[in-house]
C-alpha positions in Angstrom: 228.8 -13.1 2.9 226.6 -13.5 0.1 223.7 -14.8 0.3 220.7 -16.5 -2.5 217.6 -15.6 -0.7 216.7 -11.9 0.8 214.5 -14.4 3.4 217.5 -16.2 4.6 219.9 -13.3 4.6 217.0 -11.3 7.4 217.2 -14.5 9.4 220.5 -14.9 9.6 221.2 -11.1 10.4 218.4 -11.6 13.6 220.1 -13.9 14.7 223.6 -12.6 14.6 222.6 -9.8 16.7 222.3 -12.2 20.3 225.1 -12.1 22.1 228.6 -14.2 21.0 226.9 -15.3 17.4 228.1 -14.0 14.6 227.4 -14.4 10.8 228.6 -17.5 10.4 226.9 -18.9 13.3 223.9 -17.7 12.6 224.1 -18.9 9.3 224.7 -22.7 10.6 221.7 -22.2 13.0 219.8 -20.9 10.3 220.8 -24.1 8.1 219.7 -26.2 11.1 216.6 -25.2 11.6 215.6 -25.6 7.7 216.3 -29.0 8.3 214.6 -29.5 11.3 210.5 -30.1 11.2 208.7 -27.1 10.3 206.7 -27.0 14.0 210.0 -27.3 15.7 210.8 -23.7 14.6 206.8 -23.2 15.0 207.5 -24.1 18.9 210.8 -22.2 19.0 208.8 -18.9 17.7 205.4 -19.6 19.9 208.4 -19.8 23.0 210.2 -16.9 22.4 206.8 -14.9 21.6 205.7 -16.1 25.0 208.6 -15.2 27.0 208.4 -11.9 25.5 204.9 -11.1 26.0 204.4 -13.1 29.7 207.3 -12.8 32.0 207.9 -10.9 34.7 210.4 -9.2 37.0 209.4 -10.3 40.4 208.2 -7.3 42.5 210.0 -7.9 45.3 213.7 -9.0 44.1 213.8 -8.0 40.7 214.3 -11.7 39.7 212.6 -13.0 36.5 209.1 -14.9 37.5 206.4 -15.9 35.8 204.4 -14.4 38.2 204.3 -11.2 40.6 206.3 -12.9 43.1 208.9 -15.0 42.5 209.0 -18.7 43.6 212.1 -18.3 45.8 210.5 -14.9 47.5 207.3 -16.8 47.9 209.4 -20.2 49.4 208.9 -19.9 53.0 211.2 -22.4 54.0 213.8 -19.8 52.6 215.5 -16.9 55.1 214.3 -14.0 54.3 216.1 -11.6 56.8 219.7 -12.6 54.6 219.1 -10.8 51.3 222.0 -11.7 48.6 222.9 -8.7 46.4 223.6 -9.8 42.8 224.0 -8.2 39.5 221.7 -10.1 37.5 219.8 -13.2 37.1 222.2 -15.4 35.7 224.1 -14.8 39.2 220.8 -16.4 41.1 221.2 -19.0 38.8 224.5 -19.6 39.6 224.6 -19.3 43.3 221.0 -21.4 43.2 223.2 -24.2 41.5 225.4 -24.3 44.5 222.7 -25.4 46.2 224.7 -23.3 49.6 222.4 -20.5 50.0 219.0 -20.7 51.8 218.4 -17.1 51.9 216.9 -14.5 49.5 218.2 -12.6 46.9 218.4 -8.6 45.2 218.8 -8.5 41.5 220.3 -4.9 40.9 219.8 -4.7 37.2 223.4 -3.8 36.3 226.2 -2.2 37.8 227.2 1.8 38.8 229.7 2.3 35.6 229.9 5.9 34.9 231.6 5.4 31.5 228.4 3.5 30.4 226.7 6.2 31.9 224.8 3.9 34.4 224.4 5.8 38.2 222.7 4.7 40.9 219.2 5.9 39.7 219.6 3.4 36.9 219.9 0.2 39.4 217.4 -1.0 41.7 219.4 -0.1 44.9 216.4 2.3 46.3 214.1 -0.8 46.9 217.2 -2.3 48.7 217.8 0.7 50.9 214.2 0.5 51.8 213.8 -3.1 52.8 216.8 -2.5 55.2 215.8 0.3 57.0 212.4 -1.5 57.4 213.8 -3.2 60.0 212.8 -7.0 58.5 217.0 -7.7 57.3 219.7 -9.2 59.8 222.4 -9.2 56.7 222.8 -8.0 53.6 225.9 -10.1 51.1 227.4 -8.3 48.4 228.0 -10.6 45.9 228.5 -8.7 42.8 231.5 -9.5 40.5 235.0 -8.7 41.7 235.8 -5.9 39.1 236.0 -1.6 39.7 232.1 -1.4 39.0 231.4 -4.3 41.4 233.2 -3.0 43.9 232.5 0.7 43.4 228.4 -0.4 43.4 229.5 -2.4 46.6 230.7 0.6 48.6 227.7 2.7 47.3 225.2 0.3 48.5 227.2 -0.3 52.4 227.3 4.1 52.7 223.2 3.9 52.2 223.3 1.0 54.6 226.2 1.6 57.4 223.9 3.1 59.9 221.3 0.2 59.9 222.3 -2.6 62.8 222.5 -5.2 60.2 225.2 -7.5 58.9 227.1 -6.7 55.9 229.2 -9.0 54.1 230.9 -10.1 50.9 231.6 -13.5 49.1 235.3 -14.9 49.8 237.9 -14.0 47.2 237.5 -17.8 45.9 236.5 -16.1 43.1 239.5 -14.7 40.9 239.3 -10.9 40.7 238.3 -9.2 37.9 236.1 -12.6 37.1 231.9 -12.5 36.5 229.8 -14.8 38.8 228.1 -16.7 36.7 231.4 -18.2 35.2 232.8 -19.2 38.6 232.9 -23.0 39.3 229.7 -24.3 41.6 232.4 -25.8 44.2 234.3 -22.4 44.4 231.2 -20.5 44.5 229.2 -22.5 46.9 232.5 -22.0 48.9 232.8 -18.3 48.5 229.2 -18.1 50.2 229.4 -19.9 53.2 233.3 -18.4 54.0 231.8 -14.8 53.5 233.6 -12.1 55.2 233.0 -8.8 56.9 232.1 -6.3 54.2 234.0 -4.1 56.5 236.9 -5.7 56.3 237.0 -6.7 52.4 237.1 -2.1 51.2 239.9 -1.7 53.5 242.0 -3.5 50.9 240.3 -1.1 48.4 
């Protein structure tokens, strides 16, 4: 792709670096925003800049916050003794858009994938471990995405766990194996929460 200004070729290549956009796409975005008022890109910058420099990861689930402690681990109208294990903060999102879940959450950071080279020191599956042997969790729902790694972390998390007199579960199978959270339907997931299962009984079919 050639290109007749050095300026816009180093925008375009930023951009094509995020996730799904490629040269092309950037390029278009890049075209848009030249035609757009100049403090509309100001205000696009000035957010981005902030996100950067002032958000948070929440101290106590590992969600994104703007401040120490997130708003839903703050919310005491939420349950805090059911902790909901996800991956990452796009699956609070998504489960928070069913609008089915009243309890807390655990964002892990990832998922145990030795071919990445991500192990169990990598995640934040200590802090877990530690707030159920504290005694203050009556169940703990896996609800990580229904592929080897997701499973695999699942397992890893219940051995650490198996001795504590809590509930374990797992979402329902609603959601098609081998697909991510965040793309499930909000009926199907909403669905998969409240028809959760015995954790015990979903590795038996491991």
């Amino acid at each position: 792709m050639e290109f007749s200004s050095k300026v816009l070729e180093k925008a375009v290549n930023e951009i094509s670096q995020l996730p799904g956009i490629g040269k092309r796409t950037a390029l278009r975005l890049v075209l848009h925003l030249l035609k757009q008022p100049k403090e509309q890109t100001v205000f696009l910058s000035q957010a981005l800049l902030t996100m950067r420099e002032e958000i948070k990861f929440c101290l106590n689930c590992h969600n994104l916050s703007d401040v120490t402690i997130c708003e839903i681990c703050s919310n005491k109208n939420r349950d805090h003794k059911i902790i909901c294990v996800v991956e990452d903060v796009r699956d609070v999102m998504a489960i928070e858009n069913t609008g089915q879940y009243r309890g807390v959450y655990h964002v892990l950071g990832g998922k145990i994938s030795p071919i990445d080279g991500v192990g169990p020191n990598q995640l934040n599956i200590n802090s877990l471990v530690k707030k159920v042997k504290s005694g203050a969790v009556s169940e703990v729902i896996f609800a990580l995405s229904s592929t080897m790694e997701g499973d695999t972390t699942n397992f890893y998390i219940y051995k650490q766990i198996q001795e504590s007199s809590i509930i374990t579960s797992t979402i329902a199978r609603g959601i098609a194996v081998g697909d991510e959270l965040e793309y499930a339907d909000e009926v199907t997931l909403g669905r998969s929460i409240l028809q959760r299962i015995p954790f015990e009984n979903a590795f038996k079919n491991y």
